[in-house]
N, C-alpha and C positions, 0 to 999 in steps of 0.2 A: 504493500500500500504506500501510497504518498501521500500521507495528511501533511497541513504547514505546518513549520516547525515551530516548537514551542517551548519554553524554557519555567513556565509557570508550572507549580503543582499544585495548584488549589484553583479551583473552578469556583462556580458559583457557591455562597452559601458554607458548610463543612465537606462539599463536595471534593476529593479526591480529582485533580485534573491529571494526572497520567494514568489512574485508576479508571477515569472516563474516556481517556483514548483507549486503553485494554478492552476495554469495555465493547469499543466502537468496532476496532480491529475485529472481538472476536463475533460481533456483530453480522459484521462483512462475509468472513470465516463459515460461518454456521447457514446462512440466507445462501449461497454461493453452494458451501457443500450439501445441502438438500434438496438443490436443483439437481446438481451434478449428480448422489448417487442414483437419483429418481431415472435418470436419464443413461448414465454410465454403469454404472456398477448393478442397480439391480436387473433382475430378470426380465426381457423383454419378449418374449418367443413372438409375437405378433410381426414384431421391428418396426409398429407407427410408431413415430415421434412422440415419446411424455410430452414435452418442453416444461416451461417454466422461463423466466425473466429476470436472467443473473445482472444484467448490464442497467435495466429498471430498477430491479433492486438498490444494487450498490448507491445508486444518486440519492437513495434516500436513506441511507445507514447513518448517516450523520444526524438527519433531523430527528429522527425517530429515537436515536440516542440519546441526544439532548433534550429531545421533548420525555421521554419516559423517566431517565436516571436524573433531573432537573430539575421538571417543570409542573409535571403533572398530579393530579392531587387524586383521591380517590370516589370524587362526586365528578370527574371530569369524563367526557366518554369521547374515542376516536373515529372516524371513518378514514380507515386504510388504503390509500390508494389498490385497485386490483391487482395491480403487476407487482404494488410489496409484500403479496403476502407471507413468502419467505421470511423476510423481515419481521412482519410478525409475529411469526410464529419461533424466528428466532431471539427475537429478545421474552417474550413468555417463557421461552427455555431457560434465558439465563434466570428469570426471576420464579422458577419452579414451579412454573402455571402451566407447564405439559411433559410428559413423560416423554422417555428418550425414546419410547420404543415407535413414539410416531414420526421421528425427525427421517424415520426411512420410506416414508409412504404418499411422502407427497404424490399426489392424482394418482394414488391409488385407492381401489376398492375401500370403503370403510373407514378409508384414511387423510390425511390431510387436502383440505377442496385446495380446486386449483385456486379460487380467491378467496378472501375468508367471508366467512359465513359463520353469522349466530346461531344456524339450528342445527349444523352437522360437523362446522369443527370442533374437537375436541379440548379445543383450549379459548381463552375468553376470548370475545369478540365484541363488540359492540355495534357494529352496524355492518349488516351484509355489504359488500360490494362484488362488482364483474359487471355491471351493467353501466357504459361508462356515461357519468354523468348524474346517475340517478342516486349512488353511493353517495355521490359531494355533497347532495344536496340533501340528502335524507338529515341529517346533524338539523339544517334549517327548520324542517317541520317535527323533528322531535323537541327543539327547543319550545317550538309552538304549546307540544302535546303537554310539555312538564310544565308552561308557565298554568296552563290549562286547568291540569288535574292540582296547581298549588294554588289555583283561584275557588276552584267551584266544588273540591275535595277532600283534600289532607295536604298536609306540608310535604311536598317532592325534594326538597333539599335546593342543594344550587350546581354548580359546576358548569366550564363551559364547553363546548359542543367542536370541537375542535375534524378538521375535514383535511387529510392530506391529499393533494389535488395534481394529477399531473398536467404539466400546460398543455397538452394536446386535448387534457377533458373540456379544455375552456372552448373548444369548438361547439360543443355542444349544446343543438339549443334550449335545453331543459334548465341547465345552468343558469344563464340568464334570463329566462324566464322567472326562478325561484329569487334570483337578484335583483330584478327591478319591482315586483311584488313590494307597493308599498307598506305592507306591515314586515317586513325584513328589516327596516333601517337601523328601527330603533332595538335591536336585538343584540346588546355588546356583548352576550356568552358565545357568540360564533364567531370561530379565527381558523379563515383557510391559510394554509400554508402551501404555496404550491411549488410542485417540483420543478425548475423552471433551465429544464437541460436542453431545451430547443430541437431534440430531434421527437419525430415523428415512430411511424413501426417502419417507412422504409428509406426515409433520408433525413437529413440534414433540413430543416423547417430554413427558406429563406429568407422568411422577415417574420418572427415571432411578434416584432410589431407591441416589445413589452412595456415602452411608452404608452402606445393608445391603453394595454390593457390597464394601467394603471389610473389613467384618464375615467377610463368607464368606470372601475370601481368607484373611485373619488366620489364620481357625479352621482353615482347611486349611495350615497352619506356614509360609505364603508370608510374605513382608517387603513391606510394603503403604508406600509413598512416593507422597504427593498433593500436586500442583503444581497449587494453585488459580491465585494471582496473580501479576501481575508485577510488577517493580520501581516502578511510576509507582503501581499502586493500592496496594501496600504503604507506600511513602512517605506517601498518601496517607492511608493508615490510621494514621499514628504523626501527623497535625496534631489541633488542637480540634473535634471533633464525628470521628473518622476511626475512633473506635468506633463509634457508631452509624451510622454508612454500612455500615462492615464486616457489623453484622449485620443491615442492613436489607438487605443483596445477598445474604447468607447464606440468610435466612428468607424470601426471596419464591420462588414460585413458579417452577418452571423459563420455564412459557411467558410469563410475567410479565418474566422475566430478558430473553429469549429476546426479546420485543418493544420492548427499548429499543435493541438494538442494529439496527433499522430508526431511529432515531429521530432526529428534526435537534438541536441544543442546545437549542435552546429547548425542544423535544417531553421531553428527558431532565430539562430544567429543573422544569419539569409534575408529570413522571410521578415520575421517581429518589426523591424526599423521603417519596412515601409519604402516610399519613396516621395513621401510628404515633406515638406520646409522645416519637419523638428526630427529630421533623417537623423541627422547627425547629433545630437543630444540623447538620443535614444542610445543610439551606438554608442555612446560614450559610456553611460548609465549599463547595458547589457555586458560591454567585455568587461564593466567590474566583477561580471558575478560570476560565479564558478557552474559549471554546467550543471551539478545536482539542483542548485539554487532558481536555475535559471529553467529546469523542467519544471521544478515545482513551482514557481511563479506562474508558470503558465496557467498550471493549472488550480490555482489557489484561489476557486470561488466561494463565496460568505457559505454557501447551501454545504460546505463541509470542511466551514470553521465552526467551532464548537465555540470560542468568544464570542464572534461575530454574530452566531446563532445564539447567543443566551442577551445579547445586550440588544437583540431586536426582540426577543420576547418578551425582554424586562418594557418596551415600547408601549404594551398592549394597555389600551385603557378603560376596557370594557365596559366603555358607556356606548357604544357604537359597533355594529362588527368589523371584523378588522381582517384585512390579507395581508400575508407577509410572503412576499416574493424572494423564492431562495433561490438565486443561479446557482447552477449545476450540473454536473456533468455527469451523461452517462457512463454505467460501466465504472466510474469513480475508483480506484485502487484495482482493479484489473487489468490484467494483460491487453482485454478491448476495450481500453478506455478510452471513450471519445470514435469511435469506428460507426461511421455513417449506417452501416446495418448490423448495429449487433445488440437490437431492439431485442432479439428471439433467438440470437446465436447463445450457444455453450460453448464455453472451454472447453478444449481438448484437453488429452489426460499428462499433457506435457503440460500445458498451461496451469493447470490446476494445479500440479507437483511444482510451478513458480511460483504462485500464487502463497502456498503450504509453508515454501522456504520465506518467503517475504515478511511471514505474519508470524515464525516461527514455530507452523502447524503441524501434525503430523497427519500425512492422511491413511494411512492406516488408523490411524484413532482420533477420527475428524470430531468425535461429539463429545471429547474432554473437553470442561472447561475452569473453572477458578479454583486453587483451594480456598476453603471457607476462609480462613483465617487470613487471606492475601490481600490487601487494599481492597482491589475488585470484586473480591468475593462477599467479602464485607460492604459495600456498593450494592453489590446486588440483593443481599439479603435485606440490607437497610430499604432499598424502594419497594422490593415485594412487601414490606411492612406495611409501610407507605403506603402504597396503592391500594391493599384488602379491603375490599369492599365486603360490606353484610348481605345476605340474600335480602330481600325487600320479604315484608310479612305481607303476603297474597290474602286480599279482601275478597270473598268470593263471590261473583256475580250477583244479583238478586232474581229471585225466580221472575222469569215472563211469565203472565199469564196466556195461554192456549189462546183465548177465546174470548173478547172484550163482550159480545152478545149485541152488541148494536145491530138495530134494522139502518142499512142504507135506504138513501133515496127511491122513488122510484124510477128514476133517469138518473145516471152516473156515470163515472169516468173512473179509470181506475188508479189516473191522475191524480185526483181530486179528493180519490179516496186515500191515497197517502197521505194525505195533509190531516186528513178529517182521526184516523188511527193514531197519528202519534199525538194529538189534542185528546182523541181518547184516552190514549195511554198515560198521559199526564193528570191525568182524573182521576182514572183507576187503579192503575200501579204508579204513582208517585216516585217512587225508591228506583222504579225501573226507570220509568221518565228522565231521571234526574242524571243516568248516567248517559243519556242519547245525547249526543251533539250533532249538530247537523255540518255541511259544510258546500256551498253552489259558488259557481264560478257567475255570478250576475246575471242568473235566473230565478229569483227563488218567488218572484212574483207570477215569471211564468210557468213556472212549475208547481204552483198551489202550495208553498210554502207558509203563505203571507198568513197566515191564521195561526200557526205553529211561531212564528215567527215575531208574532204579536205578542204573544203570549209569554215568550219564554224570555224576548230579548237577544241583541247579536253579543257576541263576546268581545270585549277590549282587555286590553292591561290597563285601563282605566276609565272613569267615567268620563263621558263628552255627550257636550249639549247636543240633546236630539230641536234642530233648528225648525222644524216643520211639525212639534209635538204642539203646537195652536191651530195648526191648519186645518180645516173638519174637511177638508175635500181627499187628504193622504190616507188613502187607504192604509201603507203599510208606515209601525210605527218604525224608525231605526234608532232603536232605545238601547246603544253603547255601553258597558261594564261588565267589570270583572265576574258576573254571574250569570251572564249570557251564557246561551246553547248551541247560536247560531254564527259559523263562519262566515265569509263571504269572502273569497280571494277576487281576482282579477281574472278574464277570460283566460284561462292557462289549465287548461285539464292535467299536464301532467304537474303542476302543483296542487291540484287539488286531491289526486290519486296518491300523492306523496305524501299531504297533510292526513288524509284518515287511514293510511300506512299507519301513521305514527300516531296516531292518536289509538289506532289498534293495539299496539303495541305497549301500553301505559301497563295494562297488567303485569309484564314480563320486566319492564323496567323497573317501576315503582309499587309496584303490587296492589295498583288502583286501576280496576279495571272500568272501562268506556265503551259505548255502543254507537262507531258514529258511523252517519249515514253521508255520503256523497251523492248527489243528484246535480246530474247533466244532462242534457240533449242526449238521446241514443245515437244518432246520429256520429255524437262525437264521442263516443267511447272506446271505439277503434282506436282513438288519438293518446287515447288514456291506457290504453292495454296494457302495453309492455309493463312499463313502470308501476302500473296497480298489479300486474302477474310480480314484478320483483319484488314489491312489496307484501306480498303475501308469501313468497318463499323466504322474505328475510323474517314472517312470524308477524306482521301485521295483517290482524284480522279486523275486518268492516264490511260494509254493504255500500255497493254502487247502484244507484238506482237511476237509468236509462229512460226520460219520458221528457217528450214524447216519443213515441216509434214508429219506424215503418212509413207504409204508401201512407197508413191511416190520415198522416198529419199532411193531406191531400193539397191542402193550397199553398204549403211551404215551396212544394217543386221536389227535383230530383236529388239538390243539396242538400235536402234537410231530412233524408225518407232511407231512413237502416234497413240494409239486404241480412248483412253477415252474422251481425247481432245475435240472432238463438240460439248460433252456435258455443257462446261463449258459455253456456250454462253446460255445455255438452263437452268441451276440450278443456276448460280452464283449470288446473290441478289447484287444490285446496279451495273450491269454489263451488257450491249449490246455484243454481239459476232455476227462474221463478218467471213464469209470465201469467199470470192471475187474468184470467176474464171478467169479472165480476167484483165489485166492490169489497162485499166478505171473503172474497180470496186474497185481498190483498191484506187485507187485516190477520189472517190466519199464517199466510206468506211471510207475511211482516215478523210478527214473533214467534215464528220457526228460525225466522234469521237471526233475531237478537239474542234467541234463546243458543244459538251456536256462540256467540262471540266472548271476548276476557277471559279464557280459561284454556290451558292444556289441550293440545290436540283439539280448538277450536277450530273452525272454519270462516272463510267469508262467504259473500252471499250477494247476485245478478240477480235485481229486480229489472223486467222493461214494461213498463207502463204504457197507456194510449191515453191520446184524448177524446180518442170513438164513443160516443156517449150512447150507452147499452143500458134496455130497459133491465131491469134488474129482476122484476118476475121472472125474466128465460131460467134465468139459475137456479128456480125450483127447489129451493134450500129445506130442506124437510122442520119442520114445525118440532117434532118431536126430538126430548133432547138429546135421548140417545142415539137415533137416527140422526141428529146434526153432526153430534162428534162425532160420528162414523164417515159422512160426510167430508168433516174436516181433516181426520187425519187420511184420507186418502187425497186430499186436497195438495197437502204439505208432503205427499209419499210418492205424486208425479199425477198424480190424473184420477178421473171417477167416470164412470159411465153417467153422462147428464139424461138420455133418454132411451127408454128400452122399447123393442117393438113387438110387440103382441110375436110370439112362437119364435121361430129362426131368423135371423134377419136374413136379408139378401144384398143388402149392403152395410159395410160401420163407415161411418164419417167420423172422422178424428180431426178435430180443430184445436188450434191453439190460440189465446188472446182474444183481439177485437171483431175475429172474423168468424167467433162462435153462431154471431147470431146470423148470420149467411149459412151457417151449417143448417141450425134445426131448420128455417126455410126453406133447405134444400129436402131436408129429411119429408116436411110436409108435403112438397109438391113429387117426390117420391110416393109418397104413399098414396098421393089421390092417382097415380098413375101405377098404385096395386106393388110397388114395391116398398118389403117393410126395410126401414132403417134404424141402425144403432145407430146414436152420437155419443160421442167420447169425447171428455172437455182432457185434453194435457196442459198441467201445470206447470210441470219439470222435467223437459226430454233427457235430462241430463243423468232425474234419480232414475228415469224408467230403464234408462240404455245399462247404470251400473246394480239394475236388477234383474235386468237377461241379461249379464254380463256373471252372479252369482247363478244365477239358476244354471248357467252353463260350467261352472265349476272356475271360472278366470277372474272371477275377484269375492267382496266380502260382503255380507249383507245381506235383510232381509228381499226376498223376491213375491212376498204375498199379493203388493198389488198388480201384478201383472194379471194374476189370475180373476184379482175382481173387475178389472175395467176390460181386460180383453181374455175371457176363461176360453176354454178351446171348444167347449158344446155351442156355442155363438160365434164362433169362426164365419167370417165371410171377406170376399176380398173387399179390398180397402180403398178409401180416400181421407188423403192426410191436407190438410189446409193450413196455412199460416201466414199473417203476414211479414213475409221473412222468408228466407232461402229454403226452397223443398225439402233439400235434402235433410233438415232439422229431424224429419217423424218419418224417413225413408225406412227406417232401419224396422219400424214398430212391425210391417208387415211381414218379418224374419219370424216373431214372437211366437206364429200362429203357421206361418207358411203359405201364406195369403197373397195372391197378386194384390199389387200395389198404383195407384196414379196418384201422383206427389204435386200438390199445386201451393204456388207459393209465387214468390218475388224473385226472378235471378234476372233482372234488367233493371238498367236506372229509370228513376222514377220518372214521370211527369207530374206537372200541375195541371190541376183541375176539381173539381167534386168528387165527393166519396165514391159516389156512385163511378162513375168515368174511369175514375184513375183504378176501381178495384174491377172494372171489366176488361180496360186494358191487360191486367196481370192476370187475368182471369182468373182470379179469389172470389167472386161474385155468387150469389145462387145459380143464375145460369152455368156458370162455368163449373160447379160441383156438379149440379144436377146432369151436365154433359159426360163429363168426367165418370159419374156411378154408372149411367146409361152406358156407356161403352166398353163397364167389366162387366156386368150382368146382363147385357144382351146380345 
């Protein structure tokens, strides 16, 4: 390795500074060889590539040294850039937070994930990352969730929320979307630190452009701290000619920078001076220095000076959030240090065996590391002290009730009926009410919030004058404080799929668990996917609720009218999806979902709503109570036979959502032409597919309701209806062995009337009734 050289042995604090370079060294050391044996040494009979991100790494063994053995306190929590996860796993090593037997397993089975992860590594983590951009920003909406649950709950503690970021994440535009968000500003527990080595995965980045980045942050209220150099080229800049070096390293060209640190002494001799009017002062300044000096100058950026990195931390003033831009170099103390592609390259077993000698290693016994007794060892054990956090005492959920009993309208939406349940719910179950937060990207008026919303109040970290609480014409009140329920971010779906991530996730953090609901356009939930899919694999559990949907919402046009959408209840892993026809399904829908959420092996939960306004007689909800709960839990278990036909049927009609009542019309004009019909309402293609998916022996679960909505003595071929892509209920007429005609939406929409646009798609009654006539005649 080449760290700058340094003559001090005391660091920050009672900190040991040669004790924190050992430290760093064996940092480098450990992150480096559990790449290597992953890839070298263990067994590979396949011969694909492990890989792993030795060169990623390295740039960030400095900060992560100094931010752990430093800086960090035990209420503070990280998001790890994805490509360090080495790194983290090997400083958890040095401070006894994972056992040696996993330092051999990285991206293997059972064993160390390729990025870390809080549900399946085996050493602490704090916030999933791999999804780039989505990690960085997770820290932002968990600080949200913790000021949240220390508002409206229990005392969450403090600590800040700290994001190591690498500069090529900052392309990403989820990022700044979570940064311009004006409730971010005032958030000073958030400090990105970003890696800031300028290359890319396959070259040398030509203009990192890290003036403008610094620019943006500023303008967005962040506190902006740049750690260009370190000590050795600082000092350097205060001799005879140490201003013109200064701004000849300043004003050249990244890739220009970027290829001298390939370079031998003599090569930097050469190139470094330039051919600029302070040529010759540089020259003069360079052959003072002797060539070890004069490599390591090159490459002596602040991002792996350990000075230079504690007196920009000591910077932070957390009234504000704050970035601290670390330069740095990939590859850092490696053989490929600074090598335009050695984003994803490995050391050879020559280089590694440099590497070993450099650091003083052995690699025959690469996972030795301090005696206890040794400075360092004593370092280490002093910050695992340090760090020990207590499990959080888990509050456990409060029971949802099944079944609020309310009669809906008799015209409703099931829009409409979302707003009108959780108003229930605050009636009825209080204690459950009180844990729902809501959260809309500046919809919430047109998504039938405004009643729930009234009610409960939006949430601030302080109270602010609601200026329109005189007005009698303002429908909706926007009554600001710390006891609000209701969010409201900025048009940015993937912040608002980030924020009830995190607000999911309170149970596991602070053992105060949350029920919060996200509602957006269906439309735009595609946009929110990815990032709400990562947020449920990093163990945030919630409900996204999709309304409007589909052609249904007929005058919007084709931009506003969800195809792909039903599928998400069907593919999305750790997710139930729900599309409710009728008002009381969506109330029964509803806490099924909340009843999943804040606890172990919870789930989240895809509501998509309409604004098709359906009489609500069709739903035939049985009177009797025991006939309702029967009702209901097949409601909640994926579908119920809605109407049965005198003896055998000769057709079943299977509808889902708002195109149910085109089904039984279909079923009618069927029977006055002597053929009888089943209707079958589906709730959940998703529970019905992983209940003929147990019934066939390939997964786990009850499979009772298959047999009551489609039993095999009422077999007849099929028509499945949805609005939404066919293939959603393709699969049902497998169940039985039934031909099948799948009608649905697989074209973009038009504008026009309900009527119009669902004979277009042919979802209509005509188009059912065509559809039955040509399997049974």
């Amino acid at each position: 390795m080449n760290p700058s050289p340094t003559n001090s042995s005391t660091a920050h604090g009672n900190v040991d500074g040669e004790a924190l370079e050992q430290i760093r060294d064996a940092t480098l050391w450990l992150s480096t060889a559990i790449v290597h044996h992953a890839n070298r040494v263990r067994s590979n009979p396949t011969g694909m590539k492990v890989g792993g991100h030795q060169a990623s790494s390295a740039s960030m063994v400095s900060i992560m040294t100094s931010l752990w053995f430093e800086h960090l306190r035990p209420e503070d929590r990280v998001s790890v850039k994805p490509h360090a996860s080495p790194v983290l796993h090997a400083v958890n090593y040095l401070l006894g937070e994972l056992d040696e037997k996993y330092l051999t397993t990285l991206r293997e089975f059972g064993g160390l994930q390729s990025y870390p992860s809080r549900s399946k590594d085996p050493d602490p983590v704090d916030y999933s990352t791999g999804s780039v951009g989505i990690g960085a920003t997770a820290p932002i909406w968990g600080t949200i969730a913790r000021r949240y649950v220390d508002t409206t709950l229990a005392d969450s503690g403090a600590g800040r929320q700290y994001s190591l970021v690498g500069d090529a994440e900052l392309d990403e535009g989820a990022v700044w979307e979570a940064i311009l968000d004006p409730s971010v500003s005032h958030l000073g527990e958030i400090v990105w630190i970003v890696d800031m080595n300028r290359q890319s995965l396959d070259r040398v980045v030509p203009n990192i452009a890290a003036g403008r980045l610094e620019s943006m942050f500023s303008a967005a209220g962040w506190q902006v701290v740049t750690v260009r150099f370190g000590r050795l080229l600082e000092e350097l800049f205060t001799r005879s000619g140490g201003e013109a070096l200064r701004r000849r390293i300043l004003d050249m060209p990244n890739p220009e920078y970027q290829r001298l640190l390939r370079c031998s002494a003599a090569e930097l001799r050469e190139r470094l001076p330039g051919s600029g009017p302070d040529v010759d002062q540089i020259n003069t300044l360079v052959d003072g220095l002797d060539d070890a000096t004069l490599i390591a100058a090159i490459r002596n950026l602040g991002g792996h000076d350990l000075d230079a990195l504690r007196e920009a931390f000591a910077l932070i003033d957390d009234t504000r959030p704050t970035i601290v831009i670390a330069y740095t170099i990939k590859g850092y103390g490696l053989p490929t240090v600074g090598h335009p592609q050695n984003h994803s390259s490995l050391l050879t077993d020559e280089q590694y065996g440099e590497l070993a000698t450099s650091l003083g290693k052995d690699v025959a016994r690469p996972w030795v590391t301090f005696d206890a007794q040794s400075p360092a060892g004593r370092l280490c054990a002093a910050t695992a002290a340090r760090l020990r956090r207590d499990d959080p005492t888990p509050v456990p959920p409060p029971a949802v009730p099944a079944d609020l009993g309310r009669t809906p309208p008799a015209v409703s939406t099931t829009q409409a009926a979302l707003g009108r349940a959780l108003l229930d719910l605050s009636r009825d179950a209080p204690e459950v009410a009180r844990r729902v937060v809501t959260v809309s990207p500046d919809v919430s008026s047109s998504t039938n919030l405004a009643g729930w919303l009234n009610k409960v109040g939006v949430w601030s970290t302080d109270e602010r004058r609601n200026w329109f609480d005189d007005d009698r014409e303002t429908i909706m009140h926007w009554r600001e404080n710390p006891a609000g329920q209701h969010m409201e971010l900025g048009i940015a779906e993937t912040n608002l799929v980030g924020l009830i991530s995190e607000l999911g996730a309170t149970w596991s953090r602070w053992g105060q668990p949350l029920f919060p609901i996200g509602v957006l356009y269906d439309p735009f939930v595609e946009r929110a996917l990815e990032p709400w899919s990562y947020g449920i694999y990093a163990g945030g559990q919630s409900i996204l609720v999709g309304t409007p949907s589909g052609v249904s919402l007929a005058a919007e046009g084709g931009a506003h009218q969800s195809i792909k959408t039903p599928s998400i209840g069907l593919e999305q892993p750790g997710c139930v999806g729900f599309e409710p026809a009728f008002a009381v399904e969506v109330e029964w829908t509803l806490m099924d979902c909340l009843s999943r959420l804040g606890r172990p092996n919870g789930t989240s939960s895809y509501l998509r709503l309409s604004t098709r306004p359906v009489r609500q007689e069709l739903a035939d909800v049985p009177t009797d109570t025991a006939a309702r709960e029967r009702r209901r839990r097949q409601v909640v278990a994926g579908g119920y036979a809605l109407r049965r036909a005198d003896g055998r049927p000769a057709i079943t009609l299977v509808a889902m959502g708002a195109v149910v009542t085109e089904s039984l019309f279909a079923a009618d004009r069927l029977a006055q032409l002597g053929i009888a019909a089943d209707v079958v309402c589906v709730t959940s293609p998703g529970l019905l597919y992983e209940a003929l998916q147990a019934r066939h022996g390939l997964g786990e679960g009850p499979s009772w309701i298959l047999d009551q909505i489609l039993p095999a003595d009422r077999a007849a071929p099929m028509v499945t209806v949805l609005d939404g892509h066919p293939h959603t209920l393709t699969f049902l007429g497998t169940i039985n062995r039934v031909p099948v005609a799948s009608l649905g939406v697989s074209g973009f929409g038009q504008v026009g009337s309900l009527d119009a646009v669902y004979e277009y798609h042919g979802i209509d009654t005509d188009g059912i009734v065509r559809a039955a006539l040509d399997l049974v005649t």
